[in-house]
C-alpha positions in Angstrom: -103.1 -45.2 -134.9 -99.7 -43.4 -135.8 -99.2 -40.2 -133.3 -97.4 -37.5 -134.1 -94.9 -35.0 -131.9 -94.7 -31.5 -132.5 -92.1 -29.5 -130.3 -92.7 -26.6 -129.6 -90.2 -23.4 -129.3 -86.4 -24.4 -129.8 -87.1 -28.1 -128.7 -86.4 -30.8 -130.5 -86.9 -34.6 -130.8 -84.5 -37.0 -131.5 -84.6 -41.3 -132.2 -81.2 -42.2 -130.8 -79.4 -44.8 -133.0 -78.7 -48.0 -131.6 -75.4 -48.4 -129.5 -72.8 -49.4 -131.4 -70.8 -52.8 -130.9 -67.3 -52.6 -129.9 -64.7 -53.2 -132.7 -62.8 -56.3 -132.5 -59.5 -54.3 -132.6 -60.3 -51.0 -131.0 -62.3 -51.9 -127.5 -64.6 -48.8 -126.7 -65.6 -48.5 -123.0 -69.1 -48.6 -122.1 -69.0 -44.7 -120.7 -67.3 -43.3 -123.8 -70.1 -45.4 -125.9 -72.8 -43.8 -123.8 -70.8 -40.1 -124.3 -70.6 -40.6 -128.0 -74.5 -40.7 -128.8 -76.1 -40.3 -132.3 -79.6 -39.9 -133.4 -81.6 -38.4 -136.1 -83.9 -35.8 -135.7 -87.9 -36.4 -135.6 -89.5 -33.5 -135.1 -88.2 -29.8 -134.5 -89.7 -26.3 -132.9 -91.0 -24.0 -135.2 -88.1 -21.8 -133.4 -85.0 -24.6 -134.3 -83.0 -22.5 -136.9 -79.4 -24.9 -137.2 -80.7 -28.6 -137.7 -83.6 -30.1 -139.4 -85.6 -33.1 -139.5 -83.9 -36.2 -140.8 -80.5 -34.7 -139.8 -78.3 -36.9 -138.1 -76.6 -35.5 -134.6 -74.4 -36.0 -131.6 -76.4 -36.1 -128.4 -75.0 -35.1 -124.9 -75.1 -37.7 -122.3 -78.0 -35.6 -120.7 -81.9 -35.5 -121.5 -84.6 -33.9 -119.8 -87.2 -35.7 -120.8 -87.9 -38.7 -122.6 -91.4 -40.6 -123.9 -92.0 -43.7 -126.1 -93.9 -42.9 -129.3 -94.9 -45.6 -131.8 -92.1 -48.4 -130.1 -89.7 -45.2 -131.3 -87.4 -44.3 -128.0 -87.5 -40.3 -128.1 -85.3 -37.9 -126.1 -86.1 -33.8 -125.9 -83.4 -31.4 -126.2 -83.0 -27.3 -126.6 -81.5 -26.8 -130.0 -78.1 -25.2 -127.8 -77.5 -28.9 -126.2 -76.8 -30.8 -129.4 -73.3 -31.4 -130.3 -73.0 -31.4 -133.3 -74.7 -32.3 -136.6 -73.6 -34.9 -139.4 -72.6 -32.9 -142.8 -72.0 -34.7 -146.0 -69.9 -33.0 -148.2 
């Protein structure tokens, strides 16, 4: 049975990416890793107006709250505490 997650106000749910490996040339401490995290959006409030699902952000180091859905790691944040988001252009 596949569940679904529907945020609600200007919440929304993120899959963080796996950490990335350090670079054989360029050594990356573990707590600027752990600063620099990515994810993709799941699920968004029906108040979200900047990203959208599928979109791939930067994540503060913070999360309030946090839940397993489907083997899927997923973190809750207000809209205002992401970062950034990834644009192609």
């Amino acid at each position: 049975m596949t569940k679904e997650i529907h945020p609600l106000h200007d919440v929304v749910a993120v899959v963080r990416d796996a950490p990335v490996e350090a670079s054989k040339i360029i050594v990356t401490p573990e707590r600027a890793r752990k600063l620099a995290w990515t994810g993709v959006v799941l699920a968004i409030g029906p108040e979200v107006t900047e990203v959208g699902v599928g979109d791939k952000v930067y994540l503060p180091w913070h999360y309030s709250v946090d839940t397993w859905l489907d083997d899927k790691h997923v973190l809750f944040y207000l809209e205002e505490e992401l970062l950034a988001k990834e644009v192609e252009e």
